[in-house]
N, C-alpha and C positions, 0 to 999 in steps of 0.2 A: 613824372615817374619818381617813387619813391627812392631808388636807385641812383639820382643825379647827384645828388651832396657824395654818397657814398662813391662815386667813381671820378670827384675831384679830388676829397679826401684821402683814398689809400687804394690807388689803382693796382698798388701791387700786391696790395694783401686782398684783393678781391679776385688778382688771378690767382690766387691758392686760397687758402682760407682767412678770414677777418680779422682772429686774435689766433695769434701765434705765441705760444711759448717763447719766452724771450732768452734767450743767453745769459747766462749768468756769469759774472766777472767774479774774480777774486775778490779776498778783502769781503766776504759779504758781513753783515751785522748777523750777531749768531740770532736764530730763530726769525730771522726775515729774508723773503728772499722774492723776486718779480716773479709773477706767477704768469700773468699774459702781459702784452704790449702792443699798442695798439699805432700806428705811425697815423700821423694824419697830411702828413707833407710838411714838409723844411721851413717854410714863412707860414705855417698856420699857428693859431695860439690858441689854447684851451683855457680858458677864462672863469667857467663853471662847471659845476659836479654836483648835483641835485639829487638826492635818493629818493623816489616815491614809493615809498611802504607798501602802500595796499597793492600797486600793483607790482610791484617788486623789480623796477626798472630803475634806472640811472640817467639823467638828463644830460644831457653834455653841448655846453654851449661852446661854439666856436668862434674865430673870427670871419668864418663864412657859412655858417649856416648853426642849426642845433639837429642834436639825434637822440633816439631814444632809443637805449640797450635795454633788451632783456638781462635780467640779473640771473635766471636759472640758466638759460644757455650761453649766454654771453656775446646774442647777437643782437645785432641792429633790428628794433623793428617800424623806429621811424623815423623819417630824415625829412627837415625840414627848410626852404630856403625862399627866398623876396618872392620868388614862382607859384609856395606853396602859400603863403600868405603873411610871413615877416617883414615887419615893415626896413628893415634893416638887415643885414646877414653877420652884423659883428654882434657877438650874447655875449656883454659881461654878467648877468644875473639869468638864473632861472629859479619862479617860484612857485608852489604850487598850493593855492588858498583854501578854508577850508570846506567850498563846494567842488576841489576837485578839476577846478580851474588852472592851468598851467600859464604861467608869465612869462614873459622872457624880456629881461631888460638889455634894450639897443644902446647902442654907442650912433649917437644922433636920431634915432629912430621913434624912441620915444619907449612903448610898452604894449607888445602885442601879445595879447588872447586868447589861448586853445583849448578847445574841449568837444570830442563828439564829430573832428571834421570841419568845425564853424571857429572861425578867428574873427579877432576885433583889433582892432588900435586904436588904443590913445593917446591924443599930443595934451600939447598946452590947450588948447583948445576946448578940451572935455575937462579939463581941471586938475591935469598932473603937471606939476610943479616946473619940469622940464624935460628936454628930448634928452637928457644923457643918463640912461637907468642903470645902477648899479648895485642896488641890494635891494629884497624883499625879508620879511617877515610877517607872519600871522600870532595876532595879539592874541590873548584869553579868552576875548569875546567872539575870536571869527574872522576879525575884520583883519585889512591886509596895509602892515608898514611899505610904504616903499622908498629905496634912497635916493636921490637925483644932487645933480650938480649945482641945481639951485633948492637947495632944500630939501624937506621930508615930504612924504604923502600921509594921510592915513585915509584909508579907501575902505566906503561901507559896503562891505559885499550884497546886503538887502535892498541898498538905497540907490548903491551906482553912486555914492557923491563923493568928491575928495573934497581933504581939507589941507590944507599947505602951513608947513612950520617954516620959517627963517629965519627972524629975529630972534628966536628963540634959541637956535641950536649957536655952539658956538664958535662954528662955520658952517657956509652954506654946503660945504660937497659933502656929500656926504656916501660913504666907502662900503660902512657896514650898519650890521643891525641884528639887534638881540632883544630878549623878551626875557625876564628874567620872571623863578616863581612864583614873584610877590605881583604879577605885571607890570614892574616899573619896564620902559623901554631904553634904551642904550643906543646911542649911536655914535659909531668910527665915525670921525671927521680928516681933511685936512688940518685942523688947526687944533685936534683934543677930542676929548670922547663927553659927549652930553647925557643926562638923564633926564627921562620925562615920568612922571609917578600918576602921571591923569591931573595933577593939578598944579604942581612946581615943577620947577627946571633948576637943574644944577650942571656944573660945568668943570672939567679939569683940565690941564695943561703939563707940559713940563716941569712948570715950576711948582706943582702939586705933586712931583712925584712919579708922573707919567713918561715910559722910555729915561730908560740907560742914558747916563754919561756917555760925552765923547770920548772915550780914555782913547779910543784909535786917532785921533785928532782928526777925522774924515771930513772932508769939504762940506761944505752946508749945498744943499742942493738947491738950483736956483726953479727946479720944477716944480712949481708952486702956483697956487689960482691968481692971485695978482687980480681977479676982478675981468680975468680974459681966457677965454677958450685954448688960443694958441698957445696956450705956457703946457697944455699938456697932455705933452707926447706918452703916459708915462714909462718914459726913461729913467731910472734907479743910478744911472753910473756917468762921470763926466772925463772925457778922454778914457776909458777905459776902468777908472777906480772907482768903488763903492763911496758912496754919500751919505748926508745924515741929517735924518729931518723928524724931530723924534716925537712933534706935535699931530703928523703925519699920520692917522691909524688907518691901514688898509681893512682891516679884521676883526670883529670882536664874535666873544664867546661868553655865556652865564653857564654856570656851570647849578644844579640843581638844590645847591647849600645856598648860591645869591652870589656865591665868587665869580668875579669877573674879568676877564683875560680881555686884553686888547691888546693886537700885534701891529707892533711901530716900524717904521724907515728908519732903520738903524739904530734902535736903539732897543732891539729885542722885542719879547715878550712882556709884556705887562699883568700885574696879577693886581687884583683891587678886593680886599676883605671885605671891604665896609667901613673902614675907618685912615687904610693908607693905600699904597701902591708901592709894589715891589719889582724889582724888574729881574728878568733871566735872560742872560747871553750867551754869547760863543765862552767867555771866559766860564761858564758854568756847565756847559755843553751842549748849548743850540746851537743848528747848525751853521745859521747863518743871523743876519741882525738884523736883516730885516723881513718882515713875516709879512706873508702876502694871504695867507689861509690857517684855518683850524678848525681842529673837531675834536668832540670827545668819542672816545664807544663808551660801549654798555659796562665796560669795565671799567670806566673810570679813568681809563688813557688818553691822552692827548696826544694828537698827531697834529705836526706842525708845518707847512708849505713855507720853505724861505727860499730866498736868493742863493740858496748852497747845498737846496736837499731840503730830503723829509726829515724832523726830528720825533723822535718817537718818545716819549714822557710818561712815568708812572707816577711821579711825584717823587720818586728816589735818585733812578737812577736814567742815561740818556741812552739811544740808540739812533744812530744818522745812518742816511742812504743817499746815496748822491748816483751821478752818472755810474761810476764804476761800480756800481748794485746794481747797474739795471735803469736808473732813471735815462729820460731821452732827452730830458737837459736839465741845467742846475736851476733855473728858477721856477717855482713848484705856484702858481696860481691858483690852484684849486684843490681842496682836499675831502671828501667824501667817505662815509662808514657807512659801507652795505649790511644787510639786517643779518648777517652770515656773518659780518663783524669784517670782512676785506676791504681793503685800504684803498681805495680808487685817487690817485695823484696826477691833477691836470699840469702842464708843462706846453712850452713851444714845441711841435712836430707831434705832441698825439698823450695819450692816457697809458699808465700804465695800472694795473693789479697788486698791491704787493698784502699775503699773507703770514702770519707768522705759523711756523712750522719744522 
């Protein structure tokens, strides 16, 4: 039954209605403000936020299942979970390639398939790099990047064949992935952000520039690949305090000039010209330092998922939203721009809406 994810997830917004108007606290940031709110229960965690255009829906992957919102009504119209054919029910990634093909990257699971009704999974087996998927992207040509904890993919959607990078990048896990104008490709790693151009590879680190100074003197965090699974829980905080790990890129962005954003473990936002890397913190007015997501819209804004809230970026000037605006918790996982230009923020306990107005 379509209906079973949805009656794990928000039994009580299903005895009244779905998205509820949320309450709005004081303090709001002027011209933002939570438009719906979506709970999805107290230990669930919203991982991903996927726009698909054509049909003008929202993906929303879960730590127990994914769902698919209409974007004009702002309802559920498909819910998905290990019953209906995922090989996993934790989505850190959902991707959608350019036949139309929906992905959805598991946490052990590997990279299940949807289209039409008919699912597929792939492990190591069929030729994807590993079971822990956590970014996709679609290249110039069609074809579909995807990131894994042991490496890259690149998957020929005609051929059905992957190819595996990991010597090449300049760590194997790999977080995020971009596609820039020129189609050089970009990948967040743990250990720095790599480029691939179709025929060279280049690679940055900290000491290039990448992530902010410690200037908070924050513990180095010991959640790190170490070459084993078990190091990661990922946990951001030790005993309670924020950490800093600023080779760390959960996120990256090309923006349509060739600028390149990549969001660090504490050590901010990262901006890369072409020739350096500049970093933006809290001391500049992000809201937090460490960035877990980002998007541009159509305007040219950047909205930013951290550990303390959304931050909102024109290039000038900042606007923050945290819990007391509306969000349902401070660490912001996933960040989404509907073709309406609304701000779709995933978080622990569920999604929230936020538009300016």
């Amino acid at each position: 039954m379509k209906t079973t994810l949805l009656a794990r997830l928000a039994p009580t917004l299903l005895a009244s209605t779905l998205f509820a108007t949320a309450a709005l606290a004081a303090d709001k940031p002027e011209g933002l403000r939570v438009i719906d709110s979506f709970d999805v229960g107290n230990n669930v965690y919203v991982r991903a936020l996927t726009v698909e255009k054509p049909a003008n829906t929202l993906w929303v992957g879960t730590s127990v299942g994914v769902m698919e919102i209409d974007l004009k009504t702002q309802k559920p119209k498909n819910t998905f979970t290990r019953q209906h054919g995922l090989a996993n029910e934790y989505v850190f990634a959902v991707g959608v390639d350019s036949q139309g093909y929906k992905w959805f990257g598991t946490n052990a699971g590997g990279a299940s398939r949807y289209k039409d009704g008919q699912w597929k999974t792939f492990f190591p087996l069929h030729g994807l790099a590993d079971y822990w998927i956590y970014a996709f992207e679609n290249d110039k040509q069609g074809n579909l990047w995807i990131g894994t904890w042991a490496g890259a993919n690149h998957y020929d959607v005609k051929t059905g064949k992957f190819k595996t990078y990991v010597k090449e990048l300049i760590n194997e896990w790999v977080y995020g992935l971009t596609v820039d104008a020129s189609g050089k490709v970009w990948f967040g790693t743990e250990g720095g952000v790599s480029m691939y151009d179709g025929k060279k590879w280049r690679s940055w680190t900290h000491k290039d520039g990448l992530g902010a100074d410690n200037v908070e003197k924050l513990q180095a965090s010991p959640n790190t690949g170490l070459g084993t699974r078990s190091r990661h829980d990922l946990s951001t905080m030790v005993e309670g305090l924020g950490t800093y790990n600023p080779n760390y890129v959960f996120s990256i962005l090309a923006e349509p000039n060739g600028t390149i954003w990549a969001g660090t473990w504490g050590g901010g936002v990262s901006r890369y010209d072409g020739r350096k890397w500049t970093n933006l913190t809290t001391q500049d007015g992000l809201a937090g330092n460490i960035v877990y997501s980002m998007a541009r819209d159509d305007k040219g804004v950047f909205w930013f998922g951290t550990d303390n809230g959304v931050s909102r970026y024109d290039g000038k000037g900042w606007k923050n939203f945290g819990k007391d605006q509306g969000l349902l918790d401070s660490h912001v996982y996933a960040v989404a721009i509907a073709p309406n230009g609304d701000v779709w923020a995933g978080t622990k306990r569920g999604v929230v809406r936020i538009a300016e107005k």
